[in-house]
MARVOKOL-887480 format. One record per atom (N, C-alpha, C, CB): y, z, x. Coordinates in steps of 0.02 Angstrom, whole numbers, plus 50000, padded with zeros to 5 digits. Atoms other than C-alpha are relative to their C-alpha. Glycine has a CB too. Example, Ala and Ser with C-alpha at 12.3 -4.5 7.8 and 13.67 -1.06 7.14 Angstrom:
<nodes>
499415000050045497755039050615500605000050045500015006249950499414999749958499475035750684500555003749961500234992950020
</nodes>
This chain:
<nodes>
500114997349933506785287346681500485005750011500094994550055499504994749994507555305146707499975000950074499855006749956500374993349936507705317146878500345003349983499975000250085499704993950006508425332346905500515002250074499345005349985499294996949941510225337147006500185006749993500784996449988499734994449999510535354547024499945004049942500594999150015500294998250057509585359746888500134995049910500285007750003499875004950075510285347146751499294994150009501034994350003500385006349985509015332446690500564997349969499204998349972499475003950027510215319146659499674992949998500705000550044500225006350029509705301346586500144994150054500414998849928499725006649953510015286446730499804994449968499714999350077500015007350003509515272246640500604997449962499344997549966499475004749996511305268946557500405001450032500264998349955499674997949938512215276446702499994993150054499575007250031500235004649958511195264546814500314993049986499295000049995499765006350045511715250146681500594997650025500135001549924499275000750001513505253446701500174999850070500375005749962499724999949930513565258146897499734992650038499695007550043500555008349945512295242146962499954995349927498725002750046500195005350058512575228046816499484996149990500384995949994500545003750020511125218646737500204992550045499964999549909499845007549967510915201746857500385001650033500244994049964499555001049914511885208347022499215002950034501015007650023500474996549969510475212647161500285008250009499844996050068499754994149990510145230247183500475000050060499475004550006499744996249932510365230947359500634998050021499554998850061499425001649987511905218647358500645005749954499994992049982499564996950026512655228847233500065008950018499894998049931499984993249966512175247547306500654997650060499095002750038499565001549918513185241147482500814999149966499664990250056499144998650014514705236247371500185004649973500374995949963499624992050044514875252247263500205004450070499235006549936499954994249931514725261547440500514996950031499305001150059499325003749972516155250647491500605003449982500104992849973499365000450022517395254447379500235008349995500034995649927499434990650002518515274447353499425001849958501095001549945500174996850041517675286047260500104998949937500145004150011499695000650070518995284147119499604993649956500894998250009500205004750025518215266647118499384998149963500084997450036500824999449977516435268347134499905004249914499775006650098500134997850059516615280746974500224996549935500215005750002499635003550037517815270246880499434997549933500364994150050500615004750020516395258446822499535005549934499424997950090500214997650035515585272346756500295007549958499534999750030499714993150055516755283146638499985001549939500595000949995499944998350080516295280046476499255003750020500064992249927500574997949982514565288046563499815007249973500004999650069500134995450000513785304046550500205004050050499564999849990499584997849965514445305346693500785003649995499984995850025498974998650011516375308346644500255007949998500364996649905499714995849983516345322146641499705008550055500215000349937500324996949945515325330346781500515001350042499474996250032499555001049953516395334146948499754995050047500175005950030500385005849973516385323247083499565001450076500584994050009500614999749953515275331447209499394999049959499945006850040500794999350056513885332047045499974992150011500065003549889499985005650040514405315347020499914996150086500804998749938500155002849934514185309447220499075001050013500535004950062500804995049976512335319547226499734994349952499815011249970500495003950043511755309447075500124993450015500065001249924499895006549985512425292247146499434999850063500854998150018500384998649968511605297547290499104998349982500245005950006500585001550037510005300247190499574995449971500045001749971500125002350031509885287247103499904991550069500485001949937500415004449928509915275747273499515000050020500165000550055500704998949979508635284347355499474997749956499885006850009500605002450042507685283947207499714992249992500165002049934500035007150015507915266647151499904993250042500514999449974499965003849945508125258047330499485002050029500565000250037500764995149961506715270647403499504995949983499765008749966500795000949999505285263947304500194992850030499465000649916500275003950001505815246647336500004997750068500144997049956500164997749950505975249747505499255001150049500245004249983500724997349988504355259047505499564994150027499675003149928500255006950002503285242547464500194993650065500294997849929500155005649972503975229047549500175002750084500464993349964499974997849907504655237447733499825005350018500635000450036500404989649974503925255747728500525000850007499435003650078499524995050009504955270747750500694999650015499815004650029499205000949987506745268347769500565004649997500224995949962499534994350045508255278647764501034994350004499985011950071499765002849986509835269347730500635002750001499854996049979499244998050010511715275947758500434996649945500364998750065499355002550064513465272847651500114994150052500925006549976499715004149980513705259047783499474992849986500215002450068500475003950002512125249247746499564999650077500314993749975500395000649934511345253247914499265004849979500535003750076500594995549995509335256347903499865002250052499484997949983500284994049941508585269048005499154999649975500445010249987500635000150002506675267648011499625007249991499834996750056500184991049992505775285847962499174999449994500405006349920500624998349994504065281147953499674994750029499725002149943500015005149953503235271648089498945001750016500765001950081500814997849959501145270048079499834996950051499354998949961500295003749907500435268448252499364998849980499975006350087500505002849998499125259148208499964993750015499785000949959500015007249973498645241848273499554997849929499584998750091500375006150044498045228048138499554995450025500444995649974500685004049985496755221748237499605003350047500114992950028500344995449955495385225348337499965002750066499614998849999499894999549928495525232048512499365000750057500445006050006500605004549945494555224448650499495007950050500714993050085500494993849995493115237748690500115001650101498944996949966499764999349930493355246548859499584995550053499945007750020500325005149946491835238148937500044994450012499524999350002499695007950003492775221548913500485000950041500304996649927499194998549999494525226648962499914996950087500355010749982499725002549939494285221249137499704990150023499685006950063500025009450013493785201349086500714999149977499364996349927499375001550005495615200049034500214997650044500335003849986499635003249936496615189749123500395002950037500364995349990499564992149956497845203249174499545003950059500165007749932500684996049969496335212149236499814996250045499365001449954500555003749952495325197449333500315001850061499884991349991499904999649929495875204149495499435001650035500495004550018500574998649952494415205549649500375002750061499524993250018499884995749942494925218549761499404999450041500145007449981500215003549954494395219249933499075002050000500495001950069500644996349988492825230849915499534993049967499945009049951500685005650052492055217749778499944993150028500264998049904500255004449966492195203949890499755002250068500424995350002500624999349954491475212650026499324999449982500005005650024500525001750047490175215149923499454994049988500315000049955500385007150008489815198049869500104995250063500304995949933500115006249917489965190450057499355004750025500924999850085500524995249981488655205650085499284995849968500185008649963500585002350042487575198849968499834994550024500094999249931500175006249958487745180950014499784999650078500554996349997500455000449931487215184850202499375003449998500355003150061500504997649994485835194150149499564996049955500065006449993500295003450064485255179150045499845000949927499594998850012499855000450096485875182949876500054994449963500665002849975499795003150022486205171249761500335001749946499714996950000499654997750035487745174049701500414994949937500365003250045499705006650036488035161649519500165003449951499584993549981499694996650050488875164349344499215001449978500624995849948500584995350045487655171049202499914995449970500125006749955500245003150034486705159049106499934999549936499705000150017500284999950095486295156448921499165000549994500234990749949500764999649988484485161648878499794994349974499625006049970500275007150026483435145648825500045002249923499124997350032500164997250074483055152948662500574997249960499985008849992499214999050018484855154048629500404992450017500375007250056499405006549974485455138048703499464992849958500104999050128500395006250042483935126548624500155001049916499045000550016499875001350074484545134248441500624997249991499975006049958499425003449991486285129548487499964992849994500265001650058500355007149986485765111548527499754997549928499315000650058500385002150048484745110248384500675000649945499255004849990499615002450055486155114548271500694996450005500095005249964499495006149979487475103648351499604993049975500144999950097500085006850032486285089348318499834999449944499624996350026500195001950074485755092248142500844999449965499425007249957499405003550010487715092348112500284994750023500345002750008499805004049985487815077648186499724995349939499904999450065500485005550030486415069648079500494999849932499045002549988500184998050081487075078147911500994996050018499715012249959499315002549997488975073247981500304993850030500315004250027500165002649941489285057148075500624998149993499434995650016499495000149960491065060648120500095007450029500604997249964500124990549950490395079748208499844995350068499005008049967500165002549928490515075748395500015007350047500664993750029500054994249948489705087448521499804998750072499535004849977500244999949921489365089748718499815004850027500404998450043500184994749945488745100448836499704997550077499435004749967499904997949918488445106049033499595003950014500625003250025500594995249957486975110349125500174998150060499144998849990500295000049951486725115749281499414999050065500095001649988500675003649996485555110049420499485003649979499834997950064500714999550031484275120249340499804998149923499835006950007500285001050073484395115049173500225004749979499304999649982499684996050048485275127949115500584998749964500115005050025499285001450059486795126148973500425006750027499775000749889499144997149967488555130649070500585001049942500404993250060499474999550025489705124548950499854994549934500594998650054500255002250039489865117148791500674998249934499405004849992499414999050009491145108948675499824995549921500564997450066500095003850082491355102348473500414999749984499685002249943499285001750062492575095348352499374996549928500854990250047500245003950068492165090548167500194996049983500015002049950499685006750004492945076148093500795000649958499434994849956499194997350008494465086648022500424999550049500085006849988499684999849954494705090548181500284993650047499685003850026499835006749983494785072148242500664996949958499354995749988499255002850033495955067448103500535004050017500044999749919499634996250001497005080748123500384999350055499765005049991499785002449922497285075348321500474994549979499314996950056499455005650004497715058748270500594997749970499824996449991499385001250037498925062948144500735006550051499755002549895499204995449950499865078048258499765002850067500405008749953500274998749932499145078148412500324998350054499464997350010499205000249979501035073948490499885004750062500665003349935499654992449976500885091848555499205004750025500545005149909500964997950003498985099348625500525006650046499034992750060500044992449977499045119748648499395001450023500155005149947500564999049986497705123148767500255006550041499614993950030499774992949970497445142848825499285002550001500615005149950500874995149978495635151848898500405006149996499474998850101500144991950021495395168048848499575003950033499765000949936500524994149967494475184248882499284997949976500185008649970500705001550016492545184348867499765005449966499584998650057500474995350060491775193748710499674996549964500365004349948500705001450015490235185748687499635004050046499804992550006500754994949975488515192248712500214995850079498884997649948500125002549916488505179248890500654998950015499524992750018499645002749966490185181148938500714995950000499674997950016499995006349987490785165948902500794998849996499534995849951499015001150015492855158348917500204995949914500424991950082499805002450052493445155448735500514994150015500245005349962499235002649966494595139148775500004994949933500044995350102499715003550082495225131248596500324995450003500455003649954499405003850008496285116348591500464996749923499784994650040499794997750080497525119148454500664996850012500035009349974499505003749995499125109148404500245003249928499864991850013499464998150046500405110848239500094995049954500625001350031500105000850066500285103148081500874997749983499645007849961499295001750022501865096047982500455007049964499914993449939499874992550022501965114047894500165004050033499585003049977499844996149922502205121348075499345004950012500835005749999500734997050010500505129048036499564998150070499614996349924500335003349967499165128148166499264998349971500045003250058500575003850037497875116948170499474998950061500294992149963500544997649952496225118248279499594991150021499355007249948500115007949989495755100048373499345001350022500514995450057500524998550003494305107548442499505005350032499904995850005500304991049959493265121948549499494997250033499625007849941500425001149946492485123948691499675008750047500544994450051500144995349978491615137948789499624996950070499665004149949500055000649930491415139648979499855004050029500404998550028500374995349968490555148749110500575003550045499374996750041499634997749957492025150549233500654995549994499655000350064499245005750003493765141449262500264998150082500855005149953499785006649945493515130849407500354996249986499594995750023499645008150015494355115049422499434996249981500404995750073500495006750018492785105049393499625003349936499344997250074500314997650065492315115649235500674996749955499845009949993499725002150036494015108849164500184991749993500405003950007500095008050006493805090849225499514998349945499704996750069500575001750053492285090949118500245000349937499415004450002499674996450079493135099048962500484993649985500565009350008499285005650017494755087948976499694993949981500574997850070500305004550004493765073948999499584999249919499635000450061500524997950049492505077848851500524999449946499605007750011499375000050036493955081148742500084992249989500635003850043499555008250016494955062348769499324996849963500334994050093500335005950031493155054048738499865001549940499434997550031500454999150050492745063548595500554997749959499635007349986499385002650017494705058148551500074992249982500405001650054499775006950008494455040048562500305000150056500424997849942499585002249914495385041848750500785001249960499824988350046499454999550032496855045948637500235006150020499944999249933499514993849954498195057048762500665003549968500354996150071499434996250053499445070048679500784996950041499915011250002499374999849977501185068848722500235005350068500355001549938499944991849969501405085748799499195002449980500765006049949500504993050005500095099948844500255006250025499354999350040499764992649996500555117248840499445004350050500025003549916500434991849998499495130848951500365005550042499154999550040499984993449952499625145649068500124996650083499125005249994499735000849918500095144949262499314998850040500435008050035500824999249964498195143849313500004992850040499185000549930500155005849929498105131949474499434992349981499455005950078500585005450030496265124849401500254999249960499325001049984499925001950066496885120949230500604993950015500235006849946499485005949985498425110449305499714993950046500675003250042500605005749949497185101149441499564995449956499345004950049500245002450068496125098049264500304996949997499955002749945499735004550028497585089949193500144993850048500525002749970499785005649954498355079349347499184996250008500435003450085500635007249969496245072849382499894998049939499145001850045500685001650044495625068949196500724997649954499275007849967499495002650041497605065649082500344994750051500515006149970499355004849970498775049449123500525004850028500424995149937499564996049979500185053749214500694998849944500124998350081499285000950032501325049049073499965007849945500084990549946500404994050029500495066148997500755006350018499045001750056499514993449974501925081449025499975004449979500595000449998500364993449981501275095749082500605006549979499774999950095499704997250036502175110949005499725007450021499954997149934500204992349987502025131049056500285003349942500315003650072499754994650088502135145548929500435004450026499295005849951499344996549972503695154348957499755005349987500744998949973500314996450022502865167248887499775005850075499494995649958500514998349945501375170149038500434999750075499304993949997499574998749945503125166449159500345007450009500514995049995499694991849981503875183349118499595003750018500315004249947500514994449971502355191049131499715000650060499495000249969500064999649925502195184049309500495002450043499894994350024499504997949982503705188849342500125008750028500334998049947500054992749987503485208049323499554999950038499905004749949500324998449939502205206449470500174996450042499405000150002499515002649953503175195149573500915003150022500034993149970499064999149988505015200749548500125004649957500574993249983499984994350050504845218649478500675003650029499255005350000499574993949966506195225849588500784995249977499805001950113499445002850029507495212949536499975000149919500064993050028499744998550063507175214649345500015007049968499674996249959499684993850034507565232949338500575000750034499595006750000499195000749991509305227849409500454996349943500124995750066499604999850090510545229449247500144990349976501175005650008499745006050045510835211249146499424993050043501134998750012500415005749970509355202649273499734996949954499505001750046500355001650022508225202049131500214995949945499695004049997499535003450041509295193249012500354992450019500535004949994499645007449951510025180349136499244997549991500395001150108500835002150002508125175549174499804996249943499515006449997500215003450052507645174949001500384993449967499945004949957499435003850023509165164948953499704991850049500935004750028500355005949955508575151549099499354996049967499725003650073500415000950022506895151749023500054996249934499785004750005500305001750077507145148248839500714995549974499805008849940499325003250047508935142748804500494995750055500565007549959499795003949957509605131048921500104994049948499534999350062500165006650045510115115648816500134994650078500724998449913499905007649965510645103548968499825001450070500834996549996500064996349942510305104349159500475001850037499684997750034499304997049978512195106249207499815006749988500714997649957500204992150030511795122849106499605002950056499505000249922500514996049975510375126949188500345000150098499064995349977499874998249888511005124849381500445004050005500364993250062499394995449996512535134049338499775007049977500644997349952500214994450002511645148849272499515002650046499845000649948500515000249944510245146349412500465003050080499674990750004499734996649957511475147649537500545007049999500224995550024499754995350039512385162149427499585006250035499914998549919500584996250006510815171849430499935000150102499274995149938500094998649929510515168649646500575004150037499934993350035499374995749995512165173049675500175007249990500364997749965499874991650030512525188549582499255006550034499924999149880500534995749972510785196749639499704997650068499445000649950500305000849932510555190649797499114996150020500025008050023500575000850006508835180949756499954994750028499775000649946500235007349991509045163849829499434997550043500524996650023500645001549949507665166749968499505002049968499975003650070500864997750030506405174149846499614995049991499915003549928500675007749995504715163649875499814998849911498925003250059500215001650089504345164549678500564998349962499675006849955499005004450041506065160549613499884993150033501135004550047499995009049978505955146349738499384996349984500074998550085500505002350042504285141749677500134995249945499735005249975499955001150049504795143149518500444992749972500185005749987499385005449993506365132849540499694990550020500585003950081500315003149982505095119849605499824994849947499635003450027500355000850053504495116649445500345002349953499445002250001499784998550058505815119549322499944993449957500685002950005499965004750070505505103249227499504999749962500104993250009500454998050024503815110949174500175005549952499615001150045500094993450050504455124449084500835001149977499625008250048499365002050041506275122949056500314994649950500324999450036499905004950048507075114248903500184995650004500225000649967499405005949998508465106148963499554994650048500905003150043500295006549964507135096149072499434995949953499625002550074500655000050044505845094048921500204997649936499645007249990499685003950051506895085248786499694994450005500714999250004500335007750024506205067948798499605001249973499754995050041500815000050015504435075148770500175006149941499335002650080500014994550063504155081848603499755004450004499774998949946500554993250003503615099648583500025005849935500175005150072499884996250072503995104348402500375007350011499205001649959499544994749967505195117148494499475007850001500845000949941500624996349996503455126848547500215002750079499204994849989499794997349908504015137848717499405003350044500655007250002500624997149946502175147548754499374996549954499935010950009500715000150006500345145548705499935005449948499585001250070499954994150061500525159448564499444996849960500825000849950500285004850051499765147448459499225000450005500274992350012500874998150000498095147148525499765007150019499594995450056500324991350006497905165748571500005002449940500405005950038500284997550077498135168648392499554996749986500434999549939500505002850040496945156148347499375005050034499934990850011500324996749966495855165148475499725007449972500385000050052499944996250033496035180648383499745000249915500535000550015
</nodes>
């Protein structure tokens, strides 16, 4: 392997030999040569070809022979890099591209972020309803919902541990609709400790709420208990689901359930889970309520840090009251209605209250939006 310094080609592979020894890592051993004097750094290599170069030639080609040698491997596993004599990387090539697909604009406002009904669109639909509208979700076409049907029960025939359900409406139409296979049954009863349940956006042809119930594996891997799809997220669309779920379970209740802050989804759990069941928020979907509740206190310097610190790392509740009242104190927040809310309900989502109940040290719903994905 040659290059070229200042017009010389000079040989680096027993240079390289002598400066980075056979069996030290490169990169541990680049960081210590850059450690030590000059005098030192050359020492190593004087019986070299080096010896008798000067020692700016002889800095350019040490130089060289980093980049080169650290560059490609660099290249490969973290992309572009540039690294100093102190071992500090600097990032130089950064593609802006996303690795997955991005949710098409005529979707973007089924997101949950998005679902807001400003005032015009419920004028609207009270307009409609006095002028005898009938205002209901969107249906499944028969076509579409009798092939569904049909192949839920021939997997039943061909499988007979596939368990399925579904939800019509009073016309006979198919609302909602829910399956597990018989993986998915074992899989509950061996780590089903811990149930990640999280509704999603709607990208199907009708609509429909992706809502997955997904848990964690001994590998920390996730593992998919079973799926369901829904027309809307009432409370009595998740009584049905929850419900549907335990029987298709054997009536067999997790330890903990993980979801989102959604009013119906917690009404779900308290009418259709025991109460020995503990209910669990995604710290996650809390910060993000946060920046529309209490935006003017977390662009005041070290707020957002205290906060998070409350949220995720609390080991005891001494801890947590002393940083709780840390945090009211110092920013003046103790009358805020969503802090006090929040505070309402810290044994839903804080640690130091959530130790008895196992949660494979799981803090949001991540878990099933990737599966979701």
């Amino acid at each position: 392997m040659t290059n070229s310094a200042s017009g010389d080609c000079v040989d680096f592979d027993r240079d390289c030999e002598r400066v980075f020894p056979s069996g030290v890592r490169l990169v541990d051993s680049l960081l210590q040569q850059m450690e030590k004097k000059d005098d030192i750094v050359y020492l190593e290599a004087e019986k070299s070809e080096l010896k008798d170069k000067n020692l700016n030639l002889k800095m350019k080609l040490l130089k060289r022979i980093m980049n080169m040698l650290l560059g490609k491997v660099l290249e490969f596993e973290l992309g572009r890099f540039h690294i100093d004599h102190l071992g500090v990387y600097t990032c130089t090539r950064h593609e802006m591209v996303h690795n997955h697909a991005m949710i098409p604009p005529e979707k973007r406002h089924l997101i949950r972020s998005q679902r807001d009904v400003n005032k015009e669109q419920l004028l609207f639909i009270s307009t409609m309803k006095l002028s005898g509208v009938k205002v209901t979700a969107t249906q499944i076409e028969e076509c579409d919902s009798n092939q569904l049907i049909k192949y839920f029960a021939k997997r039943h025939v061909d499988e007979a541990d596939f368990y399925y359900d579904f939800e019509q409406d009073d016309s006979g139409a198919l609302v909602s609709f829910f399956w597990r296979d018989g993986r998915m049954m074992r899989d509950y009863h061996y780590f089903g400790d811990l149930l990640v349940f999280y509704t999603t956006y709607r990208t199907n042809k009708y609509g429909m709420i992706c809502a997955p119930f997904v848990g964690m594996n001994h590998h920390g891997n996730n593992v998919m208990f079973g799926m369901c799809f829904i027309l809307n997220e009432r409370t009595e669309a998740f009584d049905w689901l929850f419900d549907t779920f335990l029987h298709s379970m054997g009536r067999k209740s997790p330890i903990a359930i993980m979801t989102d802050q959604a009013q119906a989804i917690a009404a779900g759990i308290r009418n259709i889970f025991p109460s020995t069941v503990h209910h669990r928020l995604c710290v996650w979907h809390l910060e993000q309520n946060s920046k529309k509740h209490i935006g003017a206190l977390r662009a005041l310097e070290g707020f957002t840090d205290l906060f998070g610190y409350l949220l995720k790392y609390c080991e005891t509740p001494a801890e947590f009251e002393y940083f709780w009242k840390r945090m009211c104190d110092k920013y003046k927040c103790e009358n805020d209605d969503w802090l006090c809310d929040l505070y309402k309900i810290k044994e839903m989502w804080c640690p130091a209250y959530s130790k008895k109940y196992w949660s494979g040290g799981i803090l949001s719903s991540q878990r099933s939006e990737t599966t979701n994905n």
